[in-house]
C-alpha positions as CSV (number, residue, x, y, z in Angstrom):
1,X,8.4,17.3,-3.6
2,X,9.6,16.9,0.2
3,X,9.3,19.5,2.5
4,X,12.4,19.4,3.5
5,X,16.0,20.1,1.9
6,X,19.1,17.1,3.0
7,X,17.0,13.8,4.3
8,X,18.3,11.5,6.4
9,X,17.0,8.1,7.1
10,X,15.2,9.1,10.4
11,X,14.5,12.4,9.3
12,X,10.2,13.1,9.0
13,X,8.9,14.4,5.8
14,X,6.1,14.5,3.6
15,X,6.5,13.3,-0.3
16,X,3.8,15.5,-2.5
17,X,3.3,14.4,-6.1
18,X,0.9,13.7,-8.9
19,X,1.5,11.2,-11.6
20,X,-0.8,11.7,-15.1
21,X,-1.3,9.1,-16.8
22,X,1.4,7.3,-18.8
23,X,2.1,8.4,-22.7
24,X,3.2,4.8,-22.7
25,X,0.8,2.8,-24.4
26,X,0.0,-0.9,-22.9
27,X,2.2,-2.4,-25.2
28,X,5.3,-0.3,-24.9
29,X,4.9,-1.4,-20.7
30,X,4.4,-5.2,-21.8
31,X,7.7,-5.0,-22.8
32,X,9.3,-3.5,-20.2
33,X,7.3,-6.1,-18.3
34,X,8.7,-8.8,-20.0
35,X,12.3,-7.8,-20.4
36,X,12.2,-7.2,-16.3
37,X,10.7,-10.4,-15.6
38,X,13.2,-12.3,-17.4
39,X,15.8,-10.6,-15.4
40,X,14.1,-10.9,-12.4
41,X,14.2,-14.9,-13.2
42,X,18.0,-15.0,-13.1
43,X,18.0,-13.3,-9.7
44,X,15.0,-15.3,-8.0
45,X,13.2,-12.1,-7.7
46,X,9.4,-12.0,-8.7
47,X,7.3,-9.0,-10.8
48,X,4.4,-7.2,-9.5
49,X,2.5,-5.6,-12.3
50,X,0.5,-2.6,-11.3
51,X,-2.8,-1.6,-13.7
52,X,-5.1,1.2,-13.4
53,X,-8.2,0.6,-16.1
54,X,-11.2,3.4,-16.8
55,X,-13.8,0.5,-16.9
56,X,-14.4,-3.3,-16.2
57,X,-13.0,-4.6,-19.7
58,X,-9.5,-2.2,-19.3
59,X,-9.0,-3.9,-15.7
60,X,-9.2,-7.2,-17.4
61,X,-7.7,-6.7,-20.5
62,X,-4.7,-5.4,-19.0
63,X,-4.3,-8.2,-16.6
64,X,-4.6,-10.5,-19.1
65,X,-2.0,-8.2,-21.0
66,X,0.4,-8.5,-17.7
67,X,0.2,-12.0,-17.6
68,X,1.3,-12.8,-21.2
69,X,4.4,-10.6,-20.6
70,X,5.7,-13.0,-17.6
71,X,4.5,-10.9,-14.1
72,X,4.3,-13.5,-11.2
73,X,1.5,-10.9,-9.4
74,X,-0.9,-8.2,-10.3
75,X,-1.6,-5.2,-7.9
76,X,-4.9,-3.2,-8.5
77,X,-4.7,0.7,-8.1
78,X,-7.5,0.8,-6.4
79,X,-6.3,3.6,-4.7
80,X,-4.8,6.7,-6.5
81,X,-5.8,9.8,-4.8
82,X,-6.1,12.1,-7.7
83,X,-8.4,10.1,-10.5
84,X,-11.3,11.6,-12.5
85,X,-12.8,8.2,-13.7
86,X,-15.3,6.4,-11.5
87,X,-13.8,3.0,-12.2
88,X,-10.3,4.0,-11.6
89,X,-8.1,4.4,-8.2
90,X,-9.9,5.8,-5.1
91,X,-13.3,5.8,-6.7
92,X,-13.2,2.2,-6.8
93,X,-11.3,1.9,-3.6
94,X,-13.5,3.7,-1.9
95,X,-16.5,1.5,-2.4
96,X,-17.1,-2.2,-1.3
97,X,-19.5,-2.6,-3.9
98,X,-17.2,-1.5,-7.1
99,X,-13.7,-3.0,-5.4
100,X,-16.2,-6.7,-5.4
101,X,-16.9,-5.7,-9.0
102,X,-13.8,-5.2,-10.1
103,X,-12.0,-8.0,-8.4
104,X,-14.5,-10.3,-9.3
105,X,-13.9,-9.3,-12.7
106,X,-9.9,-9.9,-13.1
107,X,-10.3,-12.5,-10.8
108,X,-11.8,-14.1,-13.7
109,X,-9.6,-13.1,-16.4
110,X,-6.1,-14.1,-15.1
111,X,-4.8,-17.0,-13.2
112,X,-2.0,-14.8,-11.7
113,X,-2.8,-14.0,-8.0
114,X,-4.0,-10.5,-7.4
115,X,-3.2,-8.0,-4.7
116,X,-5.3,-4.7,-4.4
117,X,-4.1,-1.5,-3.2
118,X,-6.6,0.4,-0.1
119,X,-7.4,4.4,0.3
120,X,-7.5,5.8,3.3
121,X,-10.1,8.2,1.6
122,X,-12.7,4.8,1.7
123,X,-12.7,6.4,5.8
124,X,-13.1,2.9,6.8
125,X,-11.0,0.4,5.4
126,X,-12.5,-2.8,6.5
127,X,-15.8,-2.6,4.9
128,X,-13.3,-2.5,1.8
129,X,-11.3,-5.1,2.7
130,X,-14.2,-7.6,3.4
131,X,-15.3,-6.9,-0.1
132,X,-12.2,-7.5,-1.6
133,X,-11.9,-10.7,0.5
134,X,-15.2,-12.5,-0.6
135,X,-14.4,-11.5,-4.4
136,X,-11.4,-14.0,-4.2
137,X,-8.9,-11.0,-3.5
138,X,-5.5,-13.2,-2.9
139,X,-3.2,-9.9,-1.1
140,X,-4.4,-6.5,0.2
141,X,-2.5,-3.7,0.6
142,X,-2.9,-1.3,3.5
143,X,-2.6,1.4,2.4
144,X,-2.2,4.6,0.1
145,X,-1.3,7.8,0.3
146,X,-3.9,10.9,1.2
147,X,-5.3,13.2,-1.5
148,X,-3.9,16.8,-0.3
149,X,-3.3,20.5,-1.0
150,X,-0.2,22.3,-1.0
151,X,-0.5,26.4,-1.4
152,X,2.0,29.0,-2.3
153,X,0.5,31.8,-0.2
154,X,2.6,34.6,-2.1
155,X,1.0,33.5,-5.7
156,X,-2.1,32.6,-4.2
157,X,-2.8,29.0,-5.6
158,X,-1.8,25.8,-5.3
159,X,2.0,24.7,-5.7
160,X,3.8,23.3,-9.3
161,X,1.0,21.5,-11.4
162,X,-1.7,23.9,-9.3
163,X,-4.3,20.9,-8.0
164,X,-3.8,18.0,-6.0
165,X,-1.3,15.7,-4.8
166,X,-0.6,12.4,-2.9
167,X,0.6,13.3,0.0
168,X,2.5,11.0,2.8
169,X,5.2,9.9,4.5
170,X,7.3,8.7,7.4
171,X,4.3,10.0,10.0
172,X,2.1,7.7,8.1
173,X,3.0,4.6,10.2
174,X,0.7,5.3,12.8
175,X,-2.0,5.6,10.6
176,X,-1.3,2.7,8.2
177,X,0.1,0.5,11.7
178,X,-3.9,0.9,13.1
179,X,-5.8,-0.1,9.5
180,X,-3.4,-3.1,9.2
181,X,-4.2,-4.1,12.5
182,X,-8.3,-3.3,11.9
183,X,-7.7,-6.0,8.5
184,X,-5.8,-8.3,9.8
185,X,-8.6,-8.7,12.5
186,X,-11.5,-8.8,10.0
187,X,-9.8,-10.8,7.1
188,X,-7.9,-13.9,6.7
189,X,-6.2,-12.5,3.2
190,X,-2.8,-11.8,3.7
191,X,-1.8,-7.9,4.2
192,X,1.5,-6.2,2.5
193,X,1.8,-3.4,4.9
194,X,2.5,0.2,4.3
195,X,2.8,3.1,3.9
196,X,5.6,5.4,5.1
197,X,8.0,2.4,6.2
198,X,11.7,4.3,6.0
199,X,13.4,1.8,8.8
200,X,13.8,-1.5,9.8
201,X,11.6,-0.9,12.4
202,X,8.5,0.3,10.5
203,X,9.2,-3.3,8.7
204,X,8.7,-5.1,11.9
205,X,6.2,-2.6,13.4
206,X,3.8,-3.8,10.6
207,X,4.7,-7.6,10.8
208,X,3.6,-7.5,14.7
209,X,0.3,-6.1,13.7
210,X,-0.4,-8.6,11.0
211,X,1.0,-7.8,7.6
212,X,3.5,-11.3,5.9
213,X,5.1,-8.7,3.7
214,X,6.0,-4.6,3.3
215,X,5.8,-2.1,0.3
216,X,8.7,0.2,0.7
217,X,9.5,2.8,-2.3
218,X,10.0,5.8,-0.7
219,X,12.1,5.7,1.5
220,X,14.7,4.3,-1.7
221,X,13.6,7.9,-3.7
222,X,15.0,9.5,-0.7
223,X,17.8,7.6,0.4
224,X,18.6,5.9,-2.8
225,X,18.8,2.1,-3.2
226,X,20.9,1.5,-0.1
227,X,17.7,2.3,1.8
228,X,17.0,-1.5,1.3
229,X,20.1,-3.1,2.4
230,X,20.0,-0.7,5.6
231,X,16.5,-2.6,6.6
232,X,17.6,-5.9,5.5
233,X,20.7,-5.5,8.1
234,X,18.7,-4.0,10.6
235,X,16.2,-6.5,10.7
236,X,18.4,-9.3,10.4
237,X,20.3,-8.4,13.6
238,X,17.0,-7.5,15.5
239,X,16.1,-11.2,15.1
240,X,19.2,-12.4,16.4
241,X,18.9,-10.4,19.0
242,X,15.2,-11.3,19.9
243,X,15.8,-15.1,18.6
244,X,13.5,-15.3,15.7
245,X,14.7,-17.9,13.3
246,X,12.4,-16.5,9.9
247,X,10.4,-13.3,9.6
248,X,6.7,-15.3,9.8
249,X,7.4,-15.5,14.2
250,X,6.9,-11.8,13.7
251,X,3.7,-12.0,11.8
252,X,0.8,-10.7,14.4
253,X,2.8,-10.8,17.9
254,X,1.7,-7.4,18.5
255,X,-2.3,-7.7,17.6
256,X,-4.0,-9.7,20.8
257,X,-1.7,-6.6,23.2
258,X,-3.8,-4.0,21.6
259,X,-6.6,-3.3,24.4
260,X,-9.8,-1.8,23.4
261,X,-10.6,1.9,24.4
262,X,-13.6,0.5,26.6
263,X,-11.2,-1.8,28.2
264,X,-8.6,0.8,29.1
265,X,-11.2,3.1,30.8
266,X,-12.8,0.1,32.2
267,X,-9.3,-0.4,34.1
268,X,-9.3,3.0,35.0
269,X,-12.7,3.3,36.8
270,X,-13.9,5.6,34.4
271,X,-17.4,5.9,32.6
272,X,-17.9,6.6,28.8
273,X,-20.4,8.7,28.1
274,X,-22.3,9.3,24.6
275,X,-22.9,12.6,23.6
């Protein structure tokens, strides 16, 4: 659901949704897994497997279950925003202590490299992050969407399925722009950036404040699959333009220009005072 009717490409909305869980058993996705990985071969394109498990042993067995059926990566959702089990999405995401756990765990039971995905409902990301790191954590990705509400004031509840949605966006940059840059300064693991990214410049944004890569789906559920070649083209020419010869002189550029708050009213003559 968007809150808006005909979206353009610069346009500001908000996506709500909830996804239950899949009817799909493991299995029936191994396959899918496999058959896209073998495509994905022939057009030098790799295959990020995403899990969700209820407990320890599902993590892991599902990874292991990812890598038999040919994924090159495996992303943790360790951050869905509407989860009931404590060892499943934002719960886990939302402590350094279970995200360690859990790493740690399917860490150990694949040799593929594993990426986990941050809530913004932890409050503060880096505690998260650190964790992650020191469990042997090999991508982070900064991060989710929110957990929100939508009401229909004329029935007097909540919209469609009547609970909770994810809830995000193109005004998310900011937001996601300021925890990437908080990571990148407190880890050395490399950072996929998101969320919200709908232009070229959202890419690049996030590659001057540390993220090496970018998680963009919905701004193709909007725009459609052209979305992508859009960015591609507009980041290509703003490299010409600015001279860089691959995407890694972007990586950072941005993060040692951010000046702290003390700083800026130090400049200013001006006292902070603690209430």
């Amino acid at each position: 659901l968007t809150h808006r009717g005909a979206i353009g490409e610069n346009d500001c909305f908000s996506l709500y949704s909830a996804e239950l869980m899949a009817a799909y058993k493991p299995e029936d996705w191994s396959r899918e897994i496999r058959e896209t990985a073998r495509v994905a071969s022939r057009e030098d394109a790799k295959v990020i497997a995403s899990i969700a498990g209820r407990d320890l042993g599902e993590w892991c067995k599902l990874a292991v279950m990812m890598e038999d059926a040919g994924a090159d990566m495996i992303e943790l959702n360790t951050s869905c925003p509407h989860v009931t089990v404590e060892a499943m999405g934002r719960n886990v995401g939302s402590s350094p202590d279970a995200s360690f756990e859990v790493i740690e765990s399917v860490r150990e039971s694949t040799s593929l490299p594993v990426m986990a995905k941050l809530t913004p409902e932890a409050g503060n990301l880096v505690p998260v992050a650190v964790a992650l790191e020191k469990a042997g954590v090999d991508c982070l990705a900064v991060m989710a969407r929110f957990r929100a509400l939508i009401l229909d004031i004329e029935k007097k509840e909540p919209i469609l399925w009547r609970s909770y949605g994810g809830y995000g966006g193109p005004w998310m940059v900011p937001l996601g722009l300021r925890w990437v840059s908080e990571v990148a300064a407190a880890v050395r693991t490399p950072i996929c950036g998101a969320p919200g990214i709908s232009t070229w410049r959202d890419v690049v944004s996030y590659l001057m404040v540390g993220a090496r890569a970018a998680q963009v789906v919905t701004a193709a559920i909007v725009n459609g699959y052209q979305a992508y070649d859009r960015m591609i083209r507009g980041l290509e020419s703003y490299m010409d333009k600015q001279g860089f010869s691959k995407t890694e002189e972007m990586i950072g550029n941005a993060l040692d220009k951010i000046v702290p708050f003390r700083e800026i009213a130090k400049e200013e003559g001006l006292s902070l005072i603690h209430i």
